[in-house]
MIGURO-119334 format. One record per residue (C-alpha): residue number from 1; residue in one letter; x, y, z. Coordinates in steps of 0.1 Angstrom, whole numbers, padded with zeros to 4 digits. Example, Ala and Ser with C-alpha at 12.3 -4.5 7.8 and 13.67 -1.06 7.14 Angstrom:
2
1,A,0123,-0045,0078;
2,S,0137,-0011,0071;
***
This chain:
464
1,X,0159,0604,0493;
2,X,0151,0622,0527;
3,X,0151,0660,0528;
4,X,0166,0677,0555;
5,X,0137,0704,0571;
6,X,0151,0736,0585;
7,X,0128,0764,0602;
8,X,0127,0798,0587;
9,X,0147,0803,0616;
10,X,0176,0786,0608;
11,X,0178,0796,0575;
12,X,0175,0829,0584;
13,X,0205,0825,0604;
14,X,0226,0803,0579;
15,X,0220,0831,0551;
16,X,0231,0856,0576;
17,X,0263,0838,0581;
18,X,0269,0834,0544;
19,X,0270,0868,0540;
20,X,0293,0876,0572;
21,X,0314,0847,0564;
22,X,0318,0836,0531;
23,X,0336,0858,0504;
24,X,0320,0839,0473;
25,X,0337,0835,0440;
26,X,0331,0862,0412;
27,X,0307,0881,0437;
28,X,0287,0904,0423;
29,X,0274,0920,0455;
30,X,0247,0943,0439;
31,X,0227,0909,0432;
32,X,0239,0890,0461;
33,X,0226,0921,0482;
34,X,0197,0924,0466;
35,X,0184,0887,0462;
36,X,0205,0873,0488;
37,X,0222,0842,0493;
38,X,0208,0809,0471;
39,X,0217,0779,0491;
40,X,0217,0742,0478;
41,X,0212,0714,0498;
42,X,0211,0683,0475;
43,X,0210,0671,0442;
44,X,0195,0645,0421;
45,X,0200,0638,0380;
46,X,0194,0672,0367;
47,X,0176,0690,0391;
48,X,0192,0707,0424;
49,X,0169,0716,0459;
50,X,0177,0750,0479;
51,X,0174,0748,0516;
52,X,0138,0759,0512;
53,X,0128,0732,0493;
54,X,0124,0744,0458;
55,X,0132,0723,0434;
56,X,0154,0735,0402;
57,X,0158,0722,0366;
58,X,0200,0729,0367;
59,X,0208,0739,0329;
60,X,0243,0742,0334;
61,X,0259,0712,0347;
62,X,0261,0736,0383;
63,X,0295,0750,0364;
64,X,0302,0726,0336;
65,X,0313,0698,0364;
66,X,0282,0678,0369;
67,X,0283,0661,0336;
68,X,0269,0626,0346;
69,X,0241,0640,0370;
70,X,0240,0646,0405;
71,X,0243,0626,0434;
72,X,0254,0592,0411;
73,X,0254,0568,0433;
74,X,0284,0545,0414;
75,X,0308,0573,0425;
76,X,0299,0579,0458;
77,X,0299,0543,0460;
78,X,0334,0543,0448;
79,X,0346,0572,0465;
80,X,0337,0550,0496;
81,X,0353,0517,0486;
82,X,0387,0541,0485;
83,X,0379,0557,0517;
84,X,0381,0522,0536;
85,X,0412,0517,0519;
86,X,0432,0547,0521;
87,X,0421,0587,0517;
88,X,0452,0602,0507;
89,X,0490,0596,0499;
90,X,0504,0625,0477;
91,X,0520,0614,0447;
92,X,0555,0629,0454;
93,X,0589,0622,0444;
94,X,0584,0583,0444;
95,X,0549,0579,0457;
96,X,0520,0570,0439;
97,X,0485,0552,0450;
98,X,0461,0527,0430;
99,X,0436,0552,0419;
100,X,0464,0577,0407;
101,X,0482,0551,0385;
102,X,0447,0535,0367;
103,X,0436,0568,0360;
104,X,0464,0581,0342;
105,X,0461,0549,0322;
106,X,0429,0552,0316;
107,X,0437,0588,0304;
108,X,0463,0575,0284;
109,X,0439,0548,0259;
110,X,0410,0579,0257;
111,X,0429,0608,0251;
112,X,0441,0611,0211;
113,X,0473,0607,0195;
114,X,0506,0606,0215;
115,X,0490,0624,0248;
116,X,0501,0598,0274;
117,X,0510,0610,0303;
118,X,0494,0627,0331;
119,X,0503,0653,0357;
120,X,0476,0658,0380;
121,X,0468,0692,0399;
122,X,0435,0702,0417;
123,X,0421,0727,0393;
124,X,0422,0737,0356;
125,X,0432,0769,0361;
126,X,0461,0750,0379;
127,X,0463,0722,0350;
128,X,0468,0754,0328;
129,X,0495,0771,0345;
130,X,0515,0738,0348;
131,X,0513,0733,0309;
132,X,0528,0768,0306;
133,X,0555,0759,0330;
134,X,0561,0723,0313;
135,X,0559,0741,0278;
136,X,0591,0764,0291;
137,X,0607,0740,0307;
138,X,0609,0714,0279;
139,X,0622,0746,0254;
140,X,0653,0750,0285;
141,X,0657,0712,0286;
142,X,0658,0714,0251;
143,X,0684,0736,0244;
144,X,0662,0765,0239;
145,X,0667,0792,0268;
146,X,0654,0823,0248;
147,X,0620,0803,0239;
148,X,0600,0817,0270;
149,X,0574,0836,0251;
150,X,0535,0824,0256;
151,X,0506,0829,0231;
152,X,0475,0830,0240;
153,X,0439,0843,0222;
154,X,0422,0874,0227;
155,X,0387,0870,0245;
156,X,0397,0831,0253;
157,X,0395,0822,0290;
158,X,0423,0798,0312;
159,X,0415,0806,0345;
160,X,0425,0824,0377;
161,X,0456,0823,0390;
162,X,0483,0842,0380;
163,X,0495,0826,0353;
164,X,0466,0816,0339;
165,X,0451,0852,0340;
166,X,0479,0866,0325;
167,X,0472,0840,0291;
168,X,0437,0847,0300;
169,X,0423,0876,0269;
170,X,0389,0887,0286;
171,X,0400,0923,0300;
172,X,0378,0916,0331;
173,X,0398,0889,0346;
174,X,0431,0913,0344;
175,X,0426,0947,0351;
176,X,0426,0941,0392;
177,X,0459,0923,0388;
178,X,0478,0942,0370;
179,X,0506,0936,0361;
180,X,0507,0905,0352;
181,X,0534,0881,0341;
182,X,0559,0893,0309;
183,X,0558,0873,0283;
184,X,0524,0864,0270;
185,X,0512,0877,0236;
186,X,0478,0877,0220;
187,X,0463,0864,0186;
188,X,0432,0869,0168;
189,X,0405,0855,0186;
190,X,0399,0836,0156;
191,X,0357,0831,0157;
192,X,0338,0816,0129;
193,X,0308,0842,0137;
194,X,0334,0871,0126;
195,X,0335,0860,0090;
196,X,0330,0890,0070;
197,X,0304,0893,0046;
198,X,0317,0881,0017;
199,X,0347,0861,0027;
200,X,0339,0817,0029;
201,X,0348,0803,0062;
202,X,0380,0784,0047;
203,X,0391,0822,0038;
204,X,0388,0836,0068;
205,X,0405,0809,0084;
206,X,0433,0816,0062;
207,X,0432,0853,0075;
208,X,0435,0843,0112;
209,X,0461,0818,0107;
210,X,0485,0846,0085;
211,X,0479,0870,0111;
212,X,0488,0841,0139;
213,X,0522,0836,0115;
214,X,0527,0874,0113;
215,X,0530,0879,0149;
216,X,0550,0845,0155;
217,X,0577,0866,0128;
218,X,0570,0901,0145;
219,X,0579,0884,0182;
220,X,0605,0858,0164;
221,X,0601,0821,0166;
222,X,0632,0815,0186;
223,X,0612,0833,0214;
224,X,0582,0812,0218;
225,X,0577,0785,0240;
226,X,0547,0771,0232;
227,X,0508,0787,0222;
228,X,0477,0780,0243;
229,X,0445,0780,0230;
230,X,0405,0762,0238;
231,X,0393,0744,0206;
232,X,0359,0761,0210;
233,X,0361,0788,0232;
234,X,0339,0790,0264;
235,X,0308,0802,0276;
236,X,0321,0836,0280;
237,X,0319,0842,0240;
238,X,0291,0816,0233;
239,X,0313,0786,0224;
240,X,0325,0801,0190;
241,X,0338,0772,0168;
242,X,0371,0780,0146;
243,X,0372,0788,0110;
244,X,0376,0761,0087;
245,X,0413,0748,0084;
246,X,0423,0774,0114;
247,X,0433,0741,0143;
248,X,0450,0723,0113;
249,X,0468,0753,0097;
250,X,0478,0764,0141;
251,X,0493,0728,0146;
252,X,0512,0731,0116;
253,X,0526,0767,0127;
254,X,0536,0754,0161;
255,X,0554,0721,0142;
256,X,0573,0745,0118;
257,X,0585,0767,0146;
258,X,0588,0746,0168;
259,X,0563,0759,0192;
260,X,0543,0734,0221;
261,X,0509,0733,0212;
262,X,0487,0736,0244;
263,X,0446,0726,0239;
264,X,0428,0736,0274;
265,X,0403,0718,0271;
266,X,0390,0721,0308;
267,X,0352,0730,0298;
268,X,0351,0710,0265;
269,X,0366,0680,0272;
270,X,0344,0646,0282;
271,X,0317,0642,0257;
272,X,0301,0674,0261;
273,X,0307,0687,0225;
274,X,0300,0652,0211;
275,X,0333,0636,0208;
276,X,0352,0629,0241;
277,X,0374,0660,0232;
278,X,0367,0687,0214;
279,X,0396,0687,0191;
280,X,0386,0651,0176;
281,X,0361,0673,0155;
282,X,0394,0681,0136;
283,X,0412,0657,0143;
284,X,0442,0681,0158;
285,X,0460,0665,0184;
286,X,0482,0693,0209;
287,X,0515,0686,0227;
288,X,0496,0695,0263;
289,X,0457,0687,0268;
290,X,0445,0700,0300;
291,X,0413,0689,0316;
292,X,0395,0700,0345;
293,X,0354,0711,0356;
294,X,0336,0677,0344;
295,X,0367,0651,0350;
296,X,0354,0638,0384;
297,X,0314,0648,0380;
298,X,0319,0675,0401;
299,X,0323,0650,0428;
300,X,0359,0664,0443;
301,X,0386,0686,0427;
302,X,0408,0676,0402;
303,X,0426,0687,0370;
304,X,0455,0676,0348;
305,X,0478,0687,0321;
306,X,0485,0654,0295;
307,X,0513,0655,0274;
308,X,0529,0635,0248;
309,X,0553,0610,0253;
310,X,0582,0632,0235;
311,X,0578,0662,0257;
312,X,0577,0637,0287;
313,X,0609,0621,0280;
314,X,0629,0650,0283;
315,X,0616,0653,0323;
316,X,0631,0615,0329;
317,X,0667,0624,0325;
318,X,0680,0630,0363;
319,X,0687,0662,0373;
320,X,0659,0674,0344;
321,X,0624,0663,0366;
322,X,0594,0690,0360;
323,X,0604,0718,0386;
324,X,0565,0718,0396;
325,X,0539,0703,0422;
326,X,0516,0706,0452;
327,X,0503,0684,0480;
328,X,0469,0674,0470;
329,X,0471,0676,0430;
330,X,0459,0635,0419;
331,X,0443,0634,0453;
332,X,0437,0600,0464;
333,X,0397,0601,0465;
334,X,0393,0623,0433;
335,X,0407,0601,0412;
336,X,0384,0573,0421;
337,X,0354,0594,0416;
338,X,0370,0602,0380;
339,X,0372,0566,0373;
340,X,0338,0561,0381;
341,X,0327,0590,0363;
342,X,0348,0580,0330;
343,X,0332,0546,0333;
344,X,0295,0557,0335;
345,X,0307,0582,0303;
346,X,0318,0551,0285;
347,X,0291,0526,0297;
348,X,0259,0544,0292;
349,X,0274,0559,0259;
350,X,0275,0598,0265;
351,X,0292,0609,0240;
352,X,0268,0598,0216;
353,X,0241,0608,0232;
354,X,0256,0639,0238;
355,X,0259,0646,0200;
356,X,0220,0636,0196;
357,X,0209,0657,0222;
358,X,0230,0684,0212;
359,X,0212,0684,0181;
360,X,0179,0680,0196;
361,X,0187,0711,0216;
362,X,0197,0731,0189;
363,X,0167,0728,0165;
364,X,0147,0733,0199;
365,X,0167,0767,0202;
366,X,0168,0779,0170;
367,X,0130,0782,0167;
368,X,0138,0807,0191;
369,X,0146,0832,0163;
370,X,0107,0844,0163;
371,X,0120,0864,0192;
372,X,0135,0893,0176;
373,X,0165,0896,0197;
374,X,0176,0866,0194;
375,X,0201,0868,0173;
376,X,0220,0838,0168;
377,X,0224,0799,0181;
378,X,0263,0790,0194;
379,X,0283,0757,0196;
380,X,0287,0723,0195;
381,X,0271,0691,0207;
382,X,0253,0700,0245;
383,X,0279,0735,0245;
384,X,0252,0757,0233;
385,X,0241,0796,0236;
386,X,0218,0821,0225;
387,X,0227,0858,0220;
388,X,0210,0886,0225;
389,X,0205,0914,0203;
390,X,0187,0945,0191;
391,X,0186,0940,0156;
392,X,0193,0904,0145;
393,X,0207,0916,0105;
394,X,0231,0938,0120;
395,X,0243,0925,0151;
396,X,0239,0952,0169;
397,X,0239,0943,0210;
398,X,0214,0953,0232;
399,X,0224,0982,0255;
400,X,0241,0966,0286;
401,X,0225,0992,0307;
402,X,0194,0970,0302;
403,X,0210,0940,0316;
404,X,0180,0917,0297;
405,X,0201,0884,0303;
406,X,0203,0892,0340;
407,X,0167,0897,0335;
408,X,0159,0865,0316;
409,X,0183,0844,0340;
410,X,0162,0857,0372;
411,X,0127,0850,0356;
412,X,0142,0812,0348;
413,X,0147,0810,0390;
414,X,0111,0819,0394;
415,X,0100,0792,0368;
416,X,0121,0769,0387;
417,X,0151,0761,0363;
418,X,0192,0776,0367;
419,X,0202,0791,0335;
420,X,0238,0806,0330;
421,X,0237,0843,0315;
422,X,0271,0858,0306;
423,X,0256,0896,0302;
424,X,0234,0888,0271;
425,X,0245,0857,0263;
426,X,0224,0826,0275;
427,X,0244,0795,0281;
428,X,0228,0759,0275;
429,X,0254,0734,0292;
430,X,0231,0708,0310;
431,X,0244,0671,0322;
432,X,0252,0645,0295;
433,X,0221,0625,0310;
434,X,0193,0650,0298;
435,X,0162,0633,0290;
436,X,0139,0645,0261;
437,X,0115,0654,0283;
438,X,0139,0676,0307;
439,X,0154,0693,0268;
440,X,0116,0700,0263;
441,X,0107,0717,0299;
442,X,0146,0735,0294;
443,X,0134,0751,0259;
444,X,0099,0758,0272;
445,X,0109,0777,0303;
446,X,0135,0795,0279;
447,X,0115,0804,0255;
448,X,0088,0818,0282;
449,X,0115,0836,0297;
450,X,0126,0853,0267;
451,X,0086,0862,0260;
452,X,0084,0878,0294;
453,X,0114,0895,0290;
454,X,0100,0911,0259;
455,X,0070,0924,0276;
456,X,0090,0938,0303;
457,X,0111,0957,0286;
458,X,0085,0966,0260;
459,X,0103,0949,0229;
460,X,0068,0956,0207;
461,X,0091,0959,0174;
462,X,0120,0950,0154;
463,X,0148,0973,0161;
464,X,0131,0990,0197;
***
C-alpha cells in the first residue's frame, strides 16, 4: 500500500487548521495544547500510520469499532459493490433497501432468544436513547401511562446525548448539562471487585439484587418503564463483570414487575468478550439489545436497538407505530459494511479466537503484578484492564494529581503502540484479529511502560 508523503510544511499547516477548525470530541485541551494534534492517515490490521509516517501498534480497536482490523478489503469491497448500486434510500414510512432488510435478518438468527427485530439509528448513544423511548412507548401502548420511570446503574456509561446522559451514572458526563431529563433513577453499580471481604460472590449478588428490589418498591413498580443496564460495564470502570446470579436474579425483577429489560451492549457485543454477546455468558436474554462501536468495523456509522418480537407487535397496530426516527439511521452503505464485517466475524471464527486470545492476554497481564501498583487484572475475553494503585492489599488509588496512566499512555506513543488510559486505569481492547506475536509486542511495550513509569515517578517501594 502506497503512503501519501507530505512536507513538514504541509503538516505544519494541516495541524494548524486542526486546531483552528476542528472542536474534537472529549477535548482535553491541556494535552491537545501541549502535544498537539495526532493525525492518522491510514490503517492496516492492527497498526495505524500518522501523517508523519510513524507506524503504531493500535491496542484499542481505535475506540472499540475496528474489531476485524483495519482497512479489510472484503468491506471496502462491499461497500463499493453497494455504491454502484445505490448509496442511500432512508428506510422511512414504507421504504426499505437490500442491505437494510438482510441485515436485520441476519441480526435476527445471531442475536439470542426472542430479539428479532431491528431499528437502526447512526450511533449507540442514539440506539440507547430509542430503546428508552420504545421501553415508554410500549408501557403507553400497553395500558400503562404512569410506567415512565428509567433505571439505570451508577458509574455505568450509555452515551451522549441527552437521554442517554441522563441514564448515563459517571458524574463527568452530567454536570455540564444539568438538568437533565426527570425520571431516571440509579442502582448499585453492582461490581464483582466490590465484594466485601468476607461475603462469596453468590452473596453479594444477592445484596445488589435486594437493593435493586428495594428501590423498584421505594419508586413503585407501577412507575417503571423499563431498566437499562451493560452486562460488563465499560472501559471507564475496567470492564467489571456482575456478581454471581445478579443478570439472572435482574431479569427475573424486570419479569415480576413488569419492567423492559434493556442490555446496551454497544462496546460488548460482537465477539469481543468471547461469545457474540456478552450476556450469552449468562445466558440472560433482555427485551431491547442495543449495539453500536464494532457493528460495521468502524467502516461507517451505525447502531441499533433489537427487540423482541412481543414488544414489537404492539408498534404494528395502526395508529400505534414507534413515534421515533431520523434520516440516515440503517444508512444504505453501513449496512453493507456490517454485513461484510458479520461475515468475516463468523467466517474466520472470532469469537473463538477472541476467547483464546483473551486468555492468552490475560495470563500475559497478570504477570504484571511484580509491578507493585498494579493492582488488579479486569474483564472478559479481549475486554481487558489493568488498575493502578498505591498499595495493591488495600486498594488504595494512586493520587490523581500524579496522573501515572497519562504518563504510561504517552511513554506507549513513544514506543510506538496506542494504549487507552481512563485516569489510572489501562485499557486492553485490541482487534479480534491479534496475532500472538502482536499480544506479545502489546504486553512487552506495556510492561516496559509501566517500568519506566516507575522510575519516573520514583516508585522504589511498596506503599511510596
Amino acid at each position: 500500500m502506497s503512503d501519501e508523503k507530505f512536507t513538514e510544511k504541509q503538516i505544519r499547516q494541516l495541524k494548524e487548521d486542526a486546531l483552528r477548525y476542528v472542536c474534537p470530541h472529549a477535548a482535553k485541551n491541556d494535552e491537545l495544547l501541549v502535544n498537539g494534534p495526532k493525525i492518522f492517515t491510514r490503517g492496516e490490521g492492527c497498526y495505524v500510520y500518522d501523517i508523519e509516517g510513524r507506524k503504531y501498534l493500535d491496542t484499542f480497536a481505535t475506540l472499540l469499532t475496528t474489531i476485524c482490523g483495519h482497512n479489510r478489503p472484503e468491506v471496502r469491497q462491499a461497500v463499493y459493490e453497494q455504491m454502484k448500486k445505490l448509496e442511500f434510500f432512508p428506510n422511512y414510512v414504507d421504504s426499505f433497501t437490500l442491505p437494510l432488510i438482510k441485515l436485520a435478518k441476519k441480526l435476527a438468527e445471531i442475536t439470542p432468544g426472542d430479539l428479532s427485530v431491528s431499528f437502526f439509528v447512526n450511533s449507540g448513544s442514539e440506539a440507547n436513547e430509542t430503546a428508552i423511548k420504545i421501553a415508554k412507548q410500549y408501557q403507553l401502548e400497553t395500558g400503562k401511562p404512569k410506567k415512565w420511570k428509567i433505571i439505570a446503574r451508577r458509574f455505568s456509561y450509555h452515551g451522549t446525548t441527552l437521554g442517554a446522559a441522563s441514564a448515563t451514572g459517571l458524574p463527568s458526563y452530567k454536570k455540564y448539562f444539568e438538568p437533565l431529563l426527570p425520571g431516571y433513577i440509579f442502582a448499585n453499580a453492582a461490581r464483582d471487585y466490590e465484594c466485601p471481604e468476607g461475603m462469596s460472590p453468590k452473596e453479594y449478588g444477592k445484596v445488589c439484587l435486594k437493593e435493586l428490589d428495594d428501590l423498584i418498591q421505594f419508586e413503585t413498580p407501577e412507575t417503571i418503564a423499563g431498566m437499562i443496564m451493560d452486562p460488563v460495564p465499560g472501559s471507564n470502570t475496567a470492564y467489571p463483570l456482575p456478581p454471581e446470579g445478579y443478570l439472572q436474579g435482574v431479569r427475573k425483577l424486570c419479569n415480576k414487575y413488569g419492567i423492559v429489560l434493556i442490555f446496551d451492549e454497544v462496546q460488548t457485543g460482537f465477539a469481543k468478550t468471547g461469545k457474540m454477546f456478552a450476556c450469552e455468558h449468562w445466558d440472560v436474554t433482555p427485551d431491547i439489545i442495543t449495539l453500536g462501536k464494532g457493528f460495521t468495523g468502524g467502516f461507517a456509522p451505525l447502531g441499533a436497538a433489537v427487540m423482541t418480537g412481543k414488544i414489537y407487535k404492539v408498534f404494528k397496530r395502526i395508529g400505534h407505530e414507534l413515534r421515533s426516527g431520523s434520516t440516515f439511521g440503517g444508512h444504505t452503505l453501513a449496512c453493507a459494511a456490517t454485513l461484510a464485517n458479520i461475515d468475516i466475524i463468523e467466517k474466520e471464527n472470532l469469537v473463538k479466537k477472541a476467547a483464546g486470545m483473551g486468555k492468552y492476554l490475560r495470563e500475559g497481564l497478570e504477570k504484571l503484578y511484580k509491578h507493585f501498583i498494579v493492582g488488579d487484572v479486569c474483564g472478559i475475553g479481549m475486554l481487558l484492564a489493568v488498575k493502578l494503585v498505591s498499595d495493591r492489599k488495600t486498594k488504595t488509588p494512586l493520587d490523581p494529581k500524579l496522573k501515572v496512566g497519562k504518563w504510561i499512555r504517552e511513554r506507549c506513543w513513544q514506543l510506538g503502540m496506542i494504549l487507552r488510559n481512563n485516569g489510572d486505569i489501562l485499557v486492553i481492547a485490541p482487534s479480534l484479529i491479534l496475532s500472538k506475536d502482536e499480544a506479545d509486542i502489546l504486553l512487552k511495550k506495556t510492561d516496559q511502560a509501566i517500568s519506566d513509569a516507575m522510575k519516573h515517578f520514583k516508585f522504589l517501594r511498596k506503599g511510596k
